[in-house]
C-alpha positions in Angstrom: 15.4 -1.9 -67.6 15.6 -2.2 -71.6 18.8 -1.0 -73.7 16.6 2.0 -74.7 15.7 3.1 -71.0 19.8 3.0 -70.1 20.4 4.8 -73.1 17.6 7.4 -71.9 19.0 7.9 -68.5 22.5 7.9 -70.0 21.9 11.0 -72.3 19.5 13.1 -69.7 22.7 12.5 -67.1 25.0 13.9 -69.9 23.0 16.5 -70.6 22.8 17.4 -66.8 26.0 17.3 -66.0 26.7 19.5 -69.4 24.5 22.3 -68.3 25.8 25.6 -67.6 24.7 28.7 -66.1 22.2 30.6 -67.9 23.7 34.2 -69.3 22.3 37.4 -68.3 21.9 39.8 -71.5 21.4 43.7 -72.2 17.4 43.6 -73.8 16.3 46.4 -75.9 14.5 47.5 -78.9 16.4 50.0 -81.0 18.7 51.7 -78.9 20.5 54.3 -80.7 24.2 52.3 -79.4 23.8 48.8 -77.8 25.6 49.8 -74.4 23.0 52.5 -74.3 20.1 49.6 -73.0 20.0 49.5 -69.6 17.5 46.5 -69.1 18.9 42.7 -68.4 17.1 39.7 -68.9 18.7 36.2 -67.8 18.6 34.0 -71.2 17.3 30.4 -71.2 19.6 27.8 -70.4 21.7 27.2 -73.7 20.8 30.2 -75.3 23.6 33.5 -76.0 23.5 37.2 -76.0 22.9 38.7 -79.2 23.1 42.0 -80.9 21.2 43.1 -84.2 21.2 46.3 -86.5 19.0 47.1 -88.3 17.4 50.5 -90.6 14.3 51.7 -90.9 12.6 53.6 -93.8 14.2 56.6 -92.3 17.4 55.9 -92.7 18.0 55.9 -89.5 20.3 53.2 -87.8 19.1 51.2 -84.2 19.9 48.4 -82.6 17.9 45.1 -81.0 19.3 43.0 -78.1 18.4 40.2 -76.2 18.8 36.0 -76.3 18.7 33.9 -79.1 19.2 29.9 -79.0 22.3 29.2 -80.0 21.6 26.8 -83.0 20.2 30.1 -84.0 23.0 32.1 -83.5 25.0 33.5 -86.7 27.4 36.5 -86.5 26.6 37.9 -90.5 26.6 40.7 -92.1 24.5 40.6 -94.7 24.0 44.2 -95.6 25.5 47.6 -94.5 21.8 48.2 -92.8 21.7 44.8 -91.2 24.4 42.8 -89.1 23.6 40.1 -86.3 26.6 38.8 -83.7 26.5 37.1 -80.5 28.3 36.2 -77.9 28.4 33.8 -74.5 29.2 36.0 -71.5 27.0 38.1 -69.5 26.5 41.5 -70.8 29.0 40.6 -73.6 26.2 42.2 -76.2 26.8 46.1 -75.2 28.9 46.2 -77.9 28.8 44.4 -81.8 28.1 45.4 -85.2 30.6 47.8 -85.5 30.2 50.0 -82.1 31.8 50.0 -79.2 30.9 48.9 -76.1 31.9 49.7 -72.5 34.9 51.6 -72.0 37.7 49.2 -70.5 38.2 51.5 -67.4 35.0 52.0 -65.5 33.2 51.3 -62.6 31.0 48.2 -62.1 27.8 47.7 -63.5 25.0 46.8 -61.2 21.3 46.6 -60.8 19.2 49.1 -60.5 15.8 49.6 -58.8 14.9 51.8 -56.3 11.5 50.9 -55.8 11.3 47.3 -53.5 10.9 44.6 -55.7 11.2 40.8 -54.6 14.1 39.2 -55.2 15.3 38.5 -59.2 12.3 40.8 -60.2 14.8 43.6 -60.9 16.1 44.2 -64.7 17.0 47.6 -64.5 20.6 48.6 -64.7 23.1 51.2 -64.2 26.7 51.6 -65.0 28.3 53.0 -62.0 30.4 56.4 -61.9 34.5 56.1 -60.8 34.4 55.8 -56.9 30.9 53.7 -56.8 30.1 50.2 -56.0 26.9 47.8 -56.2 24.5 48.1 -53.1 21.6 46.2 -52.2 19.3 47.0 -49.4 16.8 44.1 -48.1 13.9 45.2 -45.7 11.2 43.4 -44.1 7.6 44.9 -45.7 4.7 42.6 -44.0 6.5 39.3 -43.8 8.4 39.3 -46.9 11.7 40.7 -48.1 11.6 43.8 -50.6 14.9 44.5 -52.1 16.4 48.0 -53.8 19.7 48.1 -55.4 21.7 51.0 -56.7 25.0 52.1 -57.4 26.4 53.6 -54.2 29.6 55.8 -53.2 32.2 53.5 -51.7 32.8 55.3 -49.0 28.5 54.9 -47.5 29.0 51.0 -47.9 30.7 50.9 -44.4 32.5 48.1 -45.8 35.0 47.1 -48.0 34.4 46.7 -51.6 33.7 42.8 -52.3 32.5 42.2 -48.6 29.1 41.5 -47.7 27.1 42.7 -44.5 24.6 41.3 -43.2 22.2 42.8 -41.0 21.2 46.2 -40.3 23.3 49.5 -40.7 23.1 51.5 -37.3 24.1 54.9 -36.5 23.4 54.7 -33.2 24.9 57.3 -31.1 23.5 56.7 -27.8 22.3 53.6 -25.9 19.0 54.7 -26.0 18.5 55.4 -29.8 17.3 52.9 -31.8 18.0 52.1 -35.7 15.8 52.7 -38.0 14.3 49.6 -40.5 14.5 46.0 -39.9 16.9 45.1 -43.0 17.5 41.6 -44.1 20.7 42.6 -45.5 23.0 45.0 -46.5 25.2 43.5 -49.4 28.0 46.7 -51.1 30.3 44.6 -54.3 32.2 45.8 -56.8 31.8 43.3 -59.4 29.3 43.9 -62.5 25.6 42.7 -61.4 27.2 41.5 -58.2 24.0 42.9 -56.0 21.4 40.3 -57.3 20.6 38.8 -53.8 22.0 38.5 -50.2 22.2 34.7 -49.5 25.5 34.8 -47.0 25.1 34.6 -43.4 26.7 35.2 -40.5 26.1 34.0 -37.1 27.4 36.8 -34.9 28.6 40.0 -34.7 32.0 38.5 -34.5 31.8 37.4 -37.6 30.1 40.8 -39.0 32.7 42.7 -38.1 35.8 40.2 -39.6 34.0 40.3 -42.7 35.9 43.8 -43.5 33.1 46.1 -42.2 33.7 49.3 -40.2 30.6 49.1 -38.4 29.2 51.1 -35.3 27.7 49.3 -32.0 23.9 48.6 -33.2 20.9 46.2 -33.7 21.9 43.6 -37.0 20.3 40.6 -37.8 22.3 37.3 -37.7 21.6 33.5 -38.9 22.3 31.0 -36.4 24.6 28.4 -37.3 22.3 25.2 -36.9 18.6 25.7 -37.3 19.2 28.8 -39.4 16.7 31.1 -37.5 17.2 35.0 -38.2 17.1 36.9 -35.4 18.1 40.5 -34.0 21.5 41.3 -31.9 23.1 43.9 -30.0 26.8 44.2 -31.8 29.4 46.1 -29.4 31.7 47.3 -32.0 33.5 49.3 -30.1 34.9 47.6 -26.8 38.1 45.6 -26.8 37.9 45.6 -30.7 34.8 44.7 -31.1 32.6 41.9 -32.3 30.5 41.0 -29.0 27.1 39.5 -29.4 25.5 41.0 -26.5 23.5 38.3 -24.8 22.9 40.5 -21.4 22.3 44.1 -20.7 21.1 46.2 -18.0 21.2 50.0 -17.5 18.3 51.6 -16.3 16.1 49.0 -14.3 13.2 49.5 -17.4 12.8 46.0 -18.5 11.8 43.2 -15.3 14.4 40.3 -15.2 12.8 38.1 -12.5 11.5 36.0 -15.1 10.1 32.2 -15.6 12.4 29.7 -17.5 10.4 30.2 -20.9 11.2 34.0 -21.0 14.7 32.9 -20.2 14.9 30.5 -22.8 13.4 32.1 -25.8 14.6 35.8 -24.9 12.8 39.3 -23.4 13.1 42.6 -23.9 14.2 45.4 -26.6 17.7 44.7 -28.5 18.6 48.4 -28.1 17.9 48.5 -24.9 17.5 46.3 -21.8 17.3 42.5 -22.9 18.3 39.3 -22.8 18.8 37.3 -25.5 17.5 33.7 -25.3 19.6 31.0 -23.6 19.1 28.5 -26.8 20.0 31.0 -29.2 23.1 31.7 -27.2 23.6 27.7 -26.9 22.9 27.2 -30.6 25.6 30.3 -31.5 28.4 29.6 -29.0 28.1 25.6 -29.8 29.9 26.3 -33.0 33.3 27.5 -32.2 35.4 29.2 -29.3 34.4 31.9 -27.7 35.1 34.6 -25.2 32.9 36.0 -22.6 33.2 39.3 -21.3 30.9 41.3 -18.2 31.4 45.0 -17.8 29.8 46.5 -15.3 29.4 50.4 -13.8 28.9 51.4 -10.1 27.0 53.9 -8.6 29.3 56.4 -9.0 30.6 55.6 -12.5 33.4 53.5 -11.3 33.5 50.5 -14.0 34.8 46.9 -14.2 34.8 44.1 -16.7 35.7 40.5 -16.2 36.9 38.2 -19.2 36.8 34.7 -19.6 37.9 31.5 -22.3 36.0 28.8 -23.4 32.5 30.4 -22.6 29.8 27.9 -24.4 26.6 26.5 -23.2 25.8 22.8 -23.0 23.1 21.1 -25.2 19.6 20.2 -23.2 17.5 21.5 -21.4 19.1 22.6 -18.6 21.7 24.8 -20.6 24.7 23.7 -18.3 27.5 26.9 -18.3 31.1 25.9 -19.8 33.6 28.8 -18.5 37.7 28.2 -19.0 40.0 30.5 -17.2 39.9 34.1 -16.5 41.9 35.8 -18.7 41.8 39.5 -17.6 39.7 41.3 -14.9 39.5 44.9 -13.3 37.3 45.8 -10.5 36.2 42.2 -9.5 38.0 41.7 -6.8 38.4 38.3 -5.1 35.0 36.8 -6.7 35.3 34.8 -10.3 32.8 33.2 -12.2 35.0 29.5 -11.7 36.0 30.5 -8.3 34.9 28.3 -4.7 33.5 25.0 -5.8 30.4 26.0 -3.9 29.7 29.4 -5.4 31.2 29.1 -9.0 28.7 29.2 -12.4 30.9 27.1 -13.9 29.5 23.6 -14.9 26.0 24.4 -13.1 22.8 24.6 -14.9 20.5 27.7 -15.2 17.7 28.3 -12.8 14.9 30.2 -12.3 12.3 30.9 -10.0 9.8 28.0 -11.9 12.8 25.5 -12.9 15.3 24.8 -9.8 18.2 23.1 -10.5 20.7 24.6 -8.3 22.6 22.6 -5.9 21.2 24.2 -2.5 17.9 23.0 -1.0 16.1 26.3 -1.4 15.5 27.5 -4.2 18.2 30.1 -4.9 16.3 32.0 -8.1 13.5 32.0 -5.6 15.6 33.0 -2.5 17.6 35.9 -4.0 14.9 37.3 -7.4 17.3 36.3 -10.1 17.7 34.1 -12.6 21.5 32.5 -13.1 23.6 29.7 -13.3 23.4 29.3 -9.3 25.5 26.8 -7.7 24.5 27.1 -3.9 24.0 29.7 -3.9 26.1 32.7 -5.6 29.0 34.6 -4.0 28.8 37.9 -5.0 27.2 37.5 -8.6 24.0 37.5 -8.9 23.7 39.6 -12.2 19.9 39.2 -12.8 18.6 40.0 -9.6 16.1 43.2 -9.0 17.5 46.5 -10.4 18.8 48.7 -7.3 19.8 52.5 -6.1 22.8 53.9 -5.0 22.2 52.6 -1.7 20.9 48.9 -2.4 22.7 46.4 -0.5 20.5 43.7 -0.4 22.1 40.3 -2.0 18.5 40.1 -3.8 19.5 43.1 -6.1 21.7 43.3 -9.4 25.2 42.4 -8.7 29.0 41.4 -9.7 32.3 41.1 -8.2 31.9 43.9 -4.9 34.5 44.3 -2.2 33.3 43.3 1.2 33.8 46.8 2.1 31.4 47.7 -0.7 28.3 45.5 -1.0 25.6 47.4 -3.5 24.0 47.3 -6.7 25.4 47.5 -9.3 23.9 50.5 -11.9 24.9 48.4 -15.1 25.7 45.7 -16.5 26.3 43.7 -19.7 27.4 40.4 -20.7 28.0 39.5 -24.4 30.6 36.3 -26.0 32.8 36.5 -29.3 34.7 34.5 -31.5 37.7 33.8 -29.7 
């Protein structure tokens, strides 16, 4: 490589490493005041804001604003009907040439569309009033993401100003009620043009609700940690302080589980209703941290119970071995635990179905008993994704957790979820 080529590369790396983020300036022609515009454009790299005044043959005073190149930049006055100033911060050209800008004490400023437009095609703006914050709102429309942004009352962000939430707002005030509008995100900020995009994820609703939200149980959408695959969870917001991913849940026998290992793996069912998530999405999730597991279950009769684990994850492969720690609280479980008998515990055994036995009995347990679980040989007393039963179902092939031997029947729900421990 010649002097010249070294010198080349030498500059270009300079110059790359001197680059800085490109300004986003007020643009208008003739506004009566320049913090009257309220359209944004982002400015080439190297350029700055500008403000111009200028007259017309009226008599009559306006005001041009935009980007200009800064070797092009010169702050003059060269007549009391013309005057040019600029400036290197975003928005910094609401004021110049003798008027004010905006007031110090106000509310942020923040984009403003309310028709869905694709992401960066908004330039609309809209200083907020005292009391409101930046939203944006990011909805599924035939495969790609349409975005609206507005200012917003505080208080409707169901979050705390700076936060972001990802996923979808739900109001749900029954189990049966679904939300309305598959949303990419939900981003409230208080910061000026903070609601330009919604690029933070989260990977459970553990993490949804530690991210300062007040949020109710619902659907959301969540990113999983390793292949970054969107997809839809039931959020319990509401039980032992919430933040469970619901992996599990069973209320009303409407959804079959006596499934085949592909349904299994990859997930069945309705997130607002009966369904079960997808063993690798609850691998890919619960691989990246500690986690809880929690089961609470109703009898016939409405008597409830709930069982509570440590160090719930699933092992990588194809086989999705069960890791369970100790029990850390139970109530209506009686003698039975998930890490109980060595012959009957989940713990360390892989999960089988009906098509893929791997249990450690010589039948084939799924088979034997219409489930699908982490069956050693077989189960005692857990059997969790068996057929759905009545009031009077004692059958060991039917939907099942922790009964008394006085008290062998189905169970009339269930539901299993994991969070952040």
């Amino acid at each position: 490589m010649n002097v010249f080529k070294v010198l080349v590369l030498i500059w270009s790396i300079y110059i790359f490493e001197q680059k800085v983020e490109a300004l986003t300036c007020l643009k208008c022609d003739y506004v009566v005041q320049p913090r009257h515009c309220t359209t944004v454009i982002s400015c080439p790299d190297d350029d700055s804001c500008f403000v111009e005044k200028q007259t017309n043959a009226f008599g009559e005073t306006g005001y041009n604003l935009g980007c200009i190149s800064k070797r092009s930049c010169r702050n003059a006055i060269s007549s009391l009907s013309h005057c040019t100033q600029c400036c290197d911060m975003d928005l910094c050209n609401n004021a110049g040439c003798g008027k004010e800008g905006y007031p110090f004490q106000r509310a942020p400023v923040c984009y403003s569309c309310e028709n869905p437009l694709p992401e960066g095609r908004c330039h609309s703006i809209d200083v907020c009033q005292e009391g409101e914050v930046c939203s944006l709102n990011g909805e599924d429309s035939f495969g790609s993401i349409l975005y609206t942004s507005r200012c917003m009352p505080k208080d409707h962000c169901l979050s705390k100003p700076g936060s972001v939430l990802i996923g979808r707002r739900s109001h749900m005030t029954s189990t049966l009620t679904r939300s309305h509008g598959l949303h990419d995100c939900f981003n409230c900020c208080d910061a000026d043009l903070c609601n330009t995009n919604c690029k933070t994820r989260v990977k459970d609703c553990s993490e949804l609700l530690s991210s300062g939200a007040a949020l109710l149980s619902g659907v959301y959408t969540v990113t999983t940690p390793l292949t970054h695959t969107k997809i839809e969870v039931y959020c319990d917001m509401v039980t032992d302080g919430g933040g469970w991913t619901v992996f599990q849940r069973r209320f009303n026998g409407s959804v079959d589980f006596y499934r085949n290992f592909s349904e299994y793996e990859n997930g069945f069912g309705q997130k607002d209703g009966e369904h079960w998530l997808g063993l690798k999405f609850i691998q890919e999730i619960t691989s990246s941290g500690a986690y809880q597991l929690r089961v609470d279950f109703k009898r016939w009769g409405e008597t409830k119970g709930y069982d509570v684990y440590e160090n719930f994850s699933l092992q990588p492969g194809t086989n999705y071995t069960i890791n369970i720690g100790s029990r850390l609280q139970s109530l209506g479980v009686f003698k039975h635990s998930l890490n109980g008998a060595p012959n009957n515990s989940a713990a360390g055994c892989a999960f089988s179905t009906y098509d893929h036995d791997v249990d450690k009995h010589p039948m084939n347990c799924a088979e034997t008993y219409r489930g699908a679980w982490w069956y050693n040989a077989c189960f005692d007393a857990i059997n969790p994704n068996a057929l759905y039963g009545g009031p009077e179902t004692h059958e060991a092939r039917y939907m099942m957790y922790g009964f008394s031997d006085a008290d062998r029947l189905a169970l009339a729900a269930i539901t299993m979820m994991f969070k952040q421990a």
